[in-house]
N, C-alpha and C positions, 0 to 999 in steps of 0.2 A: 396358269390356273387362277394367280390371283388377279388379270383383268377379267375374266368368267365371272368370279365372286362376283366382283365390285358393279357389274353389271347386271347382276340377279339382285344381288342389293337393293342397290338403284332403281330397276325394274319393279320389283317389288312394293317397293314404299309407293312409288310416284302413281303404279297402277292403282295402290290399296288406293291414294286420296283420291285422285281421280275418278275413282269408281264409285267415292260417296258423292260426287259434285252431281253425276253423272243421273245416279238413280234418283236422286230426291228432284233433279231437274226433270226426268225422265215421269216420277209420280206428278207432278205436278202439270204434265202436258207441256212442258216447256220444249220448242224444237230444238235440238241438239247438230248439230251440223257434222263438227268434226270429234270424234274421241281418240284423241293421239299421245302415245305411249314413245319418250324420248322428245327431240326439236330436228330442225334443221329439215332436207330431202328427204321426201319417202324412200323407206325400203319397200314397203309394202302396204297395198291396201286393200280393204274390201267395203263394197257399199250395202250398208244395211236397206232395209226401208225406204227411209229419213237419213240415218246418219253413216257417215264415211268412218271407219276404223281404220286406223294404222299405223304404222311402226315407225318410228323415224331414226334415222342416223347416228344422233348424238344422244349418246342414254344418261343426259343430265337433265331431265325435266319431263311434261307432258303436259296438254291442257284439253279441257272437254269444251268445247267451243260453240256458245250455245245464242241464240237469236237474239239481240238486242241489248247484247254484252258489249260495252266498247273495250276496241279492241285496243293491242298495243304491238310495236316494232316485234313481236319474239313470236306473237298466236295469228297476227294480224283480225281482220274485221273479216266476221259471215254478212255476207249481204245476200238476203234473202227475204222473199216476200211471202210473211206468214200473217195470218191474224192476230189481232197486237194481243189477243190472250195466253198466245204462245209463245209470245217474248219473253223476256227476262225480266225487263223494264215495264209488260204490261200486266204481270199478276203480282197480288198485294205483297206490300214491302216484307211483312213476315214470313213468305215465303222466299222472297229474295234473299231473308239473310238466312233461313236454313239450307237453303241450297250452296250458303259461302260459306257455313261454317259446317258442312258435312262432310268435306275433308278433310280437316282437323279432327270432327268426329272419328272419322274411319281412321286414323293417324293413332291417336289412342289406343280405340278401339285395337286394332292390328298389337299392338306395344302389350296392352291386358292381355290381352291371348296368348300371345307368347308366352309372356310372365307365367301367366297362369298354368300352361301345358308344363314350362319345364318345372316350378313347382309340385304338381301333379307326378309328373314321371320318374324325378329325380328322389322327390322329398329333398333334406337337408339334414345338416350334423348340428347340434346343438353341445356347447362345453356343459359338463355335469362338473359342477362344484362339489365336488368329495375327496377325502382327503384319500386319492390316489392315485396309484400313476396310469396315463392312458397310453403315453408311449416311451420311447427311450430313441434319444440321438444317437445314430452311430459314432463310434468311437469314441464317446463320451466317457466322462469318470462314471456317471448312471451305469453304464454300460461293460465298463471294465471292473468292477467292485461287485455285480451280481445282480442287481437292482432288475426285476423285471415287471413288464403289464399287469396291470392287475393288482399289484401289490398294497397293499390299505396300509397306509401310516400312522401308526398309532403312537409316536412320539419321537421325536425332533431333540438330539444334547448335542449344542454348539462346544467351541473349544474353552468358550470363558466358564463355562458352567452352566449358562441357562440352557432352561430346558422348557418345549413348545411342546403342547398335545392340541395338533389343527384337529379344528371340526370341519373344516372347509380346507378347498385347494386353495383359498384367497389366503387363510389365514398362512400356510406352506411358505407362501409368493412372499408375504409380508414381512416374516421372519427370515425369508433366506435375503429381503434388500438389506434385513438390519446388519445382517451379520456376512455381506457379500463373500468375501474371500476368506472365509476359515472356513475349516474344517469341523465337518458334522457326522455326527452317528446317527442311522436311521434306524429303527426297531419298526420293523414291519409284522401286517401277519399276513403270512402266504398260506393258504390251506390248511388253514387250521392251526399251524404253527407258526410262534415266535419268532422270527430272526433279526439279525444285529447287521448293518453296513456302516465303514466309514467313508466318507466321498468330503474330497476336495476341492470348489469349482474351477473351472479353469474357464479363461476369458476364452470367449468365441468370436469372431472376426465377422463371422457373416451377422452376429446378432447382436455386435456390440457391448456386451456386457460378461460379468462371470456366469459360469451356468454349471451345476451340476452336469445337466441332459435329460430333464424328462418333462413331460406334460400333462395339462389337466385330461382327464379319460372324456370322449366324446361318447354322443348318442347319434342313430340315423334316426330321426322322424321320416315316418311314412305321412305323407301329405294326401286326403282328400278330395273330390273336388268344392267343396265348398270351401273349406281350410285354404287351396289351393287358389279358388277365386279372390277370397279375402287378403292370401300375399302375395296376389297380383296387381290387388291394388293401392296395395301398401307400398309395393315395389314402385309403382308407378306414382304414387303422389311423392314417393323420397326423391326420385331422379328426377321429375318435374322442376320439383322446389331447387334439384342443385344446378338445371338447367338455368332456370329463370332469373338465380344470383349470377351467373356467371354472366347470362347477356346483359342483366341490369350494369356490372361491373364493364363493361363493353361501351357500353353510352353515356359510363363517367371516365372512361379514358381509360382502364384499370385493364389490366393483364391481356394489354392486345397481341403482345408476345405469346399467345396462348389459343390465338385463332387460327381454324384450321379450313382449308375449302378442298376441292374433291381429291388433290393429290393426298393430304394428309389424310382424308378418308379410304381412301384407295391403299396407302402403307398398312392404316389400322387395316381393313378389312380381309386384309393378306396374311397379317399376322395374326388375327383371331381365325381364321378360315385355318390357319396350319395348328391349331394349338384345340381343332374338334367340331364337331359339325353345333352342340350346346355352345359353344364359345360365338360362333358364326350366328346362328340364330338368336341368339341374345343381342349380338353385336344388332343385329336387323330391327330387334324392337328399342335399343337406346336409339338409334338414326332414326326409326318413324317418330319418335315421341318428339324427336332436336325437332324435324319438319312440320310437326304441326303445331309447337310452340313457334318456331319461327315465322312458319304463317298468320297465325294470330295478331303478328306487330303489328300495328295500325299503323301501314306503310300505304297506298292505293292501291297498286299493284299485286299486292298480298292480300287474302281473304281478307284478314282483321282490318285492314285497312278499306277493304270494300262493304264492311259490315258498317264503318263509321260514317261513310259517305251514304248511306242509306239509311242509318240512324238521322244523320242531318237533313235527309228529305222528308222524313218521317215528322221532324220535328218543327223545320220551317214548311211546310205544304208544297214546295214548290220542288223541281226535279232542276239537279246540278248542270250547269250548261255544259253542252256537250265539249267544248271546247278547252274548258276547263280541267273537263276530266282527264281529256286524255294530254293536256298539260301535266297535272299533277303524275299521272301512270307512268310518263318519260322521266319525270324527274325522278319518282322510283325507281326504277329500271337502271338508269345512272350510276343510282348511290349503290345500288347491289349489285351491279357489276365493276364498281370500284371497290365495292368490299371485299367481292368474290376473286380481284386481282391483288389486292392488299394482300389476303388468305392464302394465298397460291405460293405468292414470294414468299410467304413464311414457313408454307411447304416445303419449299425447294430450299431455300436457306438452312434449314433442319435437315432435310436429305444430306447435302454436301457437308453437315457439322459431323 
């Protein structure tokens, strides 16, 4: 099952980009040749109109293959004789770079919506700061001294003498670091009435520290759809941002130990897939958002890198020699399938640790 995921995953994202390259080429009159889902031998095809649909073999990529796009070793070249207004290269440059950057568009895009739905469906727990308890650890001193949910703390006497009245769960937290390991009396009120606990903490293993056993009380917020728009996109500009330091850190040499290519996505996506269908589809909109910041690098081969070679035609009048280009697009191609073998080893290296 978890090569199924990994390939719905996969399929998923590469169709969502592809599908933006695809339409705004498609609004714009531009002829589209091939729209291909995967690389490598067809499995399957169907010929539209104009353009060939189809499936291919290897579900690590896809590309929409459109007239007067140079081409490279992986999409190869359409050669086809259209009117140069239905090229790529023959309608005006600001259409050419929204047609490169509408898969990074839909890349997003796909990531927001996600966000957005499971906010929407789920809502969320938020910690209420009051000074009570919202749960109790098994087998905890909370737990064997009587201490239950619900309970409001209305004063705190350590063993030396001081004595706490939290107005908040923080202030609880604060006084139980001063006085880690003694022993405390809680005067609670439960229902209405008074009562008295004494609790001694004892160190916990899993949490590193002494602990009573209990916790600040939560809330579920019900989420809206606008509420829910709003932390989707909130969601989406925090992971962006922790995307973007990690590749910066990347291209100064920093935590290459920490790079992963499709086997390491392939473990993740097997272990999020067994741990909920939410876990899974989350997992789908962090991977769109990696793919369309990855696209963005102003690499040739990659959108953002084809947005700069068009910016530069834009800017010196004259159009990049073709020979050039697809010089530079090889030597992309190179460096990401040295990165993507770099990535692999550190896959597999992790596997066998």
């Amino acid at each position: 099952m978890g090569l199924l995921y990994f390939v719905v995953l996969l399929g998923v994202i590469v169709f969502i980009h592809e599908l933006g390259h695809f339409l705004v080429a498609k609004m714009f009159h531009v002829y589209v040749g091939e729209f291909a889902l995967g690389m490598g031998p067809k499995l399957f095809s169907y010929q539209g109109k104009e353009t060939l649909y189809s499936l291919r073999a290897i579900p690590l990529g896809g590309f929409c293959q459109m007239a007067g796009e140079v081409g490279n070793e992986l999409e190869g070249e359409l050669e086809v004789d259209v009117e140069p207004e239905r090229s790529l290269k023959g309608i005006a440059k600001w259409k050419q770079i929204l047609i490169m950057v509408a898969g990074i568009f839909m890349n997003f895009l796909l990531a927001w919506v996600i966000f957005t739905g499971i906010f929407v469906s789920q809502g969320y727990t938020v910690t209420v700061d009051l000074p009570k308890i919202g749960s109790i650890i098994e087998n905890s001193p909370a737990e064997r001294v009587g201490l239950m949910p619900g309970d409001e703390i209305v004063q705190i006497e350590f063993a030396d003498g001081t004595i706490v009245v939290p107005e908040t769960f923080s202030d609880m937290s604060a006084s139980a670091l001063a006085n880690l390991t003694e022993s405390r009396i809680y005067t609670v009120e439960r229902d209405g009435q008074m009562m008295t606990f004494e609790a001694t903490p004892e160190y916990m293993e899993d949490q590193g520290t002494y602990l009573v056993g209990f916790s600040a009380p939560v809330e579920h917020v019900e989420v809206g759809l606008l509420q829910g728009m709003a932390d989707g996109v909130s969601q989406m500009v925090y992971v962006t941002v922790m995307m973007v330091e990690s590749i910066l850190d990347l291209f100064k040499g920093q935590n290459l130990d920490q790079l992963s290519g499709p086997v390491g996505i392939y473990t993740v996506t097997a272990e999020q897939a067994s741990l909920g269908l939410t876990n899974y589809i989350w997992l789908i909109a962090i991977i769109s958002l990696n793919v369309g910041i990855v696209n963005a690098i102003p690499l040739p081969v990659l959108d953002g890198g084809r947005v700069v070679l068009t910016v530069f035609e834009m800017i010196t009048g004259k159009p990049i020699n073709k020979n050039v280009e697809q010089a530079l697009m090889t030597v992309a191609i190179v460096l990401l399938l040295g990165l993507m073998i770099f990535a692999t080893g550190q896959d597999i290296l992790r596997l066998f640790k």
